[in-house]
C-alpha positions, 0 to 999 in steps of 0.5 A, a space after each residue: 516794910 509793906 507795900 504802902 512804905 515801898 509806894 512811898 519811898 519809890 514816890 519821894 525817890 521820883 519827886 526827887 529825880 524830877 527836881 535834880 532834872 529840873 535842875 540840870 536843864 536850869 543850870 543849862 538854860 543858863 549856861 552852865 553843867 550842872 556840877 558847875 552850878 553846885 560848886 558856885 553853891 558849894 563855894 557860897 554857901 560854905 559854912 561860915 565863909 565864902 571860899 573853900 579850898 579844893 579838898 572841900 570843894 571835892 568833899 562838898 561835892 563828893 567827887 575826886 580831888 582831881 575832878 574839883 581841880 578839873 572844875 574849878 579850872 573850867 569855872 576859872 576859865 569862865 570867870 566865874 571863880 578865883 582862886 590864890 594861894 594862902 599868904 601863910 601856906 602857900 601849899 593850900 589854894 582856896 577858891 572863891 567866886 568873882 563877881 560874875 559868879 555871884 551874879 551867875 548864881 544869884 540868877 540860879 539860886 533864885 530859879 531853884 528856890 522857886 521850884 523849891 516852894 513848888 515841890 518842897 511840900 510834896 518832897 517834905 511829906 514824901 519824906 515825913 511819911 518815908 521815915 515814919 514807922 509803919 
């Protein structure tokens, strides 16, 4: 590596950062924590569904199972999610958002991918350059 790779992986790291703080304060400009905003993303956007249970809520979002049942307990409580035991395995709770939570992300999303469109060009050619060979 020389000195014009390490500019580069220090840049894309910082265009990086600044987007994870933007989106923190966006989060909380709308009430939320940040983690709160990624598990209403986790719990939408799962592949091929719109639930999850706890176990993959904690995997999608790579935290203890402990801590997704600790949000999901706050995210319940803010009415933003439901969650119910399956009829056929009553041990597996899955998590879904309720229609408050849809809005609530909807509203969110929208403010992210506006960002996106902004600093998704310079963060793509951060990253093009990062991995090409030098």
């Amino acid at each position: 590596m020389n000195k014009s790779d390490y500019e580069t992986l220090a840049a894309f790291r910082y265009e990086l950062r600044k987007f994870l703080n933007f989106s923190e304060r966006a989060a909380a400009d709308h009430g939320l924590e940040v983690q709160q905003y990624l598990a209403l993303l986790a719990i939408e956007g799962y592949p091929g569904r719109n639930h999850v249970s706890i176990g993959e809520l904690a995997e999608r979002l790579q935290i203890a199972h402990h801590s997704a049942v600790g949000l999901v307990d706050r995210l319940e409580g803010a009415a933003l999610v439901k969650r119910r035991m399956l009829p056929e395995d009553k041990r597996k709770v899955i998590v879904r958002l309720t229609s408050q939570g849809r809005r609530k992300l909807e509203k969110l999303a929208n403010v992210h991918r506006r960002e996106l469109k902004s600093v998704g060009p310079l963060l793509s050619g951060l990253l093009q350059q990062a991995v090409a060979e030098s």
